[in-house]
N, C-alpha and C positions, 0 to 999 in steps of 0.2 A: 161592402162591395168594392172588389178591384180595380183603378181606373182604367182604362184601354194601355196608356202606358206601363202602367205595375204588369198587367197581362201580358204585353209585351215584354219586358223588362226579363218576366219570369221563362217567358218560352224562350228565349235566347239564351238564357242561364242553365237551362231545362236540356236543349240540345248541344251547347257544348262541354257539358257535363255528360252526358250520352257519346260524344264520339269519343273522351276522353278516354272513358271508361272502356271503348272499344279497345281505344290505340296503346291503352297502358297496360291490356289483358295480354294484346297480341308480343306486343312488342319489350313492356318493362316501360318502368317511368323514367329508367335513364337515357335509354334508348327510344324516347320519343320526345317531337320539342314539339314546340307551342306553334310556330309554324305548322304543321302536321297537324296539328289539332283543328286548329282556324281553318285550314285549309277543307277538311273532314266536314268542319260545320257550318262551311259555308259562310265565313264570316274573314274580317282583315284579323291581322294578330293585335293591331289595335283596338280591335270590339272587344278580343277575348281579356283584354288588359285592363277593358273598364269595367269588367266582371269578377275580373281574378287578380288578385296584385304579382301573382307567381304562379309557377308549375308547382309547386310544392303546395300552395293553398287549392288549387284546383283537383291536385291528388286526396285531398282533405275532402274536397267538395264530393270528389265521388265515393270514397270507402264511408263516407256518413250515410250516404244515400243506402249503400249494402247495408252498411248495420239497420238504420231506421227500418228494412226489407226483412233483416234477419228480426230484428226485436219485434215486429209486427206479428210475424209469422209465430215465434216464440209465444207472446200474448196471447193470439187467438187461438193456439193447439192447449196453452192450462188453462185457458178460461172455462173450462168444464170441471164437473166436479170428481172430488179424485183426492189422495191422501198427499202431500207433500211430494214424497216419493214417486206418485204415477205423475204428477204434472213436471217434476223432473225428468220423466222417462220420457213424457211427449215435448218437452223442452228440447230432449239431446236431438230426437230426432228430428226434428225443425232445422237445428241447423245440418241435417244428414242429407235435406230435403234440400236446403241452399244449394251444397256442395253438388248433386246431383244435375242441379238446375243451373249453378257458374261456378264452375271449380274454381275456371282461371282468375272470377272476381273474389272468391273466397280467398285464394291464393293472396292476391293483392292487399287483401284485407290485411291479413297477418305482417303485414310488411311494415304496418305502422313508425314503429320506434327504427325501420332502417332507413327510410325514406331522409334526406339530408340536403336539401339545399343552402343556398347562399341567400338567407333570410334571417336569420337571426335577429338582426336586428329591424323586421317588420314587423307590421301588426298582420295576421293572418285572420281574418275571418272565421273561414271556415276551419281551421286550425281547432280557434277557439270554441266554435260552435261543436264541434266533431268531438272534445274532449267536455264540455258539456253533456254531452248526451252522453260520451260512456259513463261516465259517472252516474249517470240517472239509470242509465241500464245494469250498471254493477249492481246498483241499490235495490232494483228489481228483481237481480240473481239471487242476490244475498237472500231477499223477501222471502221465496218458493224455498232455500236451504232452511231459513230459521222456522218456517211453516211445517216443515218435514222433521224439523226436530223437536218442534212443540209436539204434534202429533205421534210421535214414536217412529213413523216409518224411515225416519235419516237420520244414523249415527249422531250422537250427542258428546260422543266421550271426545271430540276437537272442538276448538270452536269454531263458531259458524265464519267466521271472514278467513279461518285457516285454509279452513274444508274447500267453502269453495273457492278461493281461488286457488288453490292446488289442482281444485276439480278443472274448473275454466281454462286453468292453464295444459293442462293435461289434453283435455276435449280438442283444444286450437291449436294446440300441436303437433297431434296427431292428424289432423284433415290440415294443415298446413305441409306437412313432411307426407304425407299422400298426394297430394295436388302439385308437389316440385317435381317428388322421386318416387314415390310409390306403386306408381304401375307399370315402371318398368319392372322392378323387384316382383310385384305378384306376377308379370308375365315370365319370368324367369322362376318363381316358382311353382306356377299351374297352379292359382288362389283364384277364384273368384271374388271378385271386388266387394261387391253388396254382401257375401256373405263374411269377406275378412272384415269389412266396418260394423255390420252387426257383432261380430266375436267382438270387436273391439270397443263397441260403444255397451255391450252386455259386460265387460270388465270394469269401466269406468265407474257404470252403473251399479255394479257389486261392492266397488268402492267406497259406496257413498250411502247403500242402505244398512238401518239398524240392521242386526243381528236379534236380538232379544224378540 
């Protein structure tokens, strides 16, 4: 059981990780300071500093929180029963289901390896917590690929850490290059959205099943 302080500790860390995640949707992480932040959440920039050692660990703190959102979501749509290949179908769409629900956090997400502060030589926290848990969620990808190919439904003839991360990368690219620039292009081409992300997640998906 939590002390009053831990509880405290956590709702303070809880709500400026909440405005952050406002202020870095609306505006971009370079384009918003830590100032703005504290301000957002009601706090001095001092409070958000005994929380966060940087904006770049506090950007950390929030795209974990999406992922942990996104891999949640991901978990509970294959936890039914189903061949490799259908708890990949309901995999793709989960994250079909984020992007509908927060583009612009989705967006954010992808931004990972651009994100660039003047840290280097810190310890980041959530940095390190954030690349923890991808790691533990790639392992979880790979799981559902190598499951689908024990079973026959997901092509065998690549290997499984090829496949999917060609897959993965394929999938985040595409709702990343949608959520920058994409709908201005489908309004310029009279595309319905939800039906050009089904063609496009039905290709991805063709990608990736046996044939035999």
């Amino acid at each position: 059981m939590l002390s009053r302080r831990e509880e405290e500790k956590l709702r303070k860390e809880a709500a400026i990780i909440k405005e952050a995640e406002e202020l870095f949707c609306i505006n971009g992480f370079e384009h918003t300071s830590m100032n703005e932040i504290a301000q957002r959440a009601g706090y001095t920039k001092r409070t958000v500093y005994q929380y966060f050692t940087c904006k770049e660990d506090l950007f950390f703190a929030v795209i974990l929180k999406g992922y942990e959102r996104l891999w949640a979501a991901v978990k509970e749509s294959t936890g039914a029963c189903g061949t490799g290949f259908e708890k990949l179908r309901r995999a793709y769409f989960a994250f079909y289901t984020l992007y509908r629900e927060h583009p612009r956090l989705l967006a954010l997400m992808g931004m990972t390896g651009l994100v660039k502060g003047k840290s280097e030589t810190l310890d980041l926290p959530y940095r390190r917590r954030f690349y923890e848990f991808d790691r533990r969620m790639f392992d979880g990808i790979c799981a559902l690929f190598r499951a689908g190919q024990e079973d026959g439904s997901v092509r065998a003839d690549i290997g499984t850490g090829y496949l999917m991360y060609a897959a993965v990368f394929s999938l985040t690219g595409f709702f990343h290059m949608l959520s920058v620039t994409g709908k201005a292009y489908l309004g310029v081409a009279d595309m319905d959205e939800d039906k050009f992300i089904e063609t496009g997640l039905q290709l991805f998906l063709d990608s990736v099943k046996s044939v035999s």
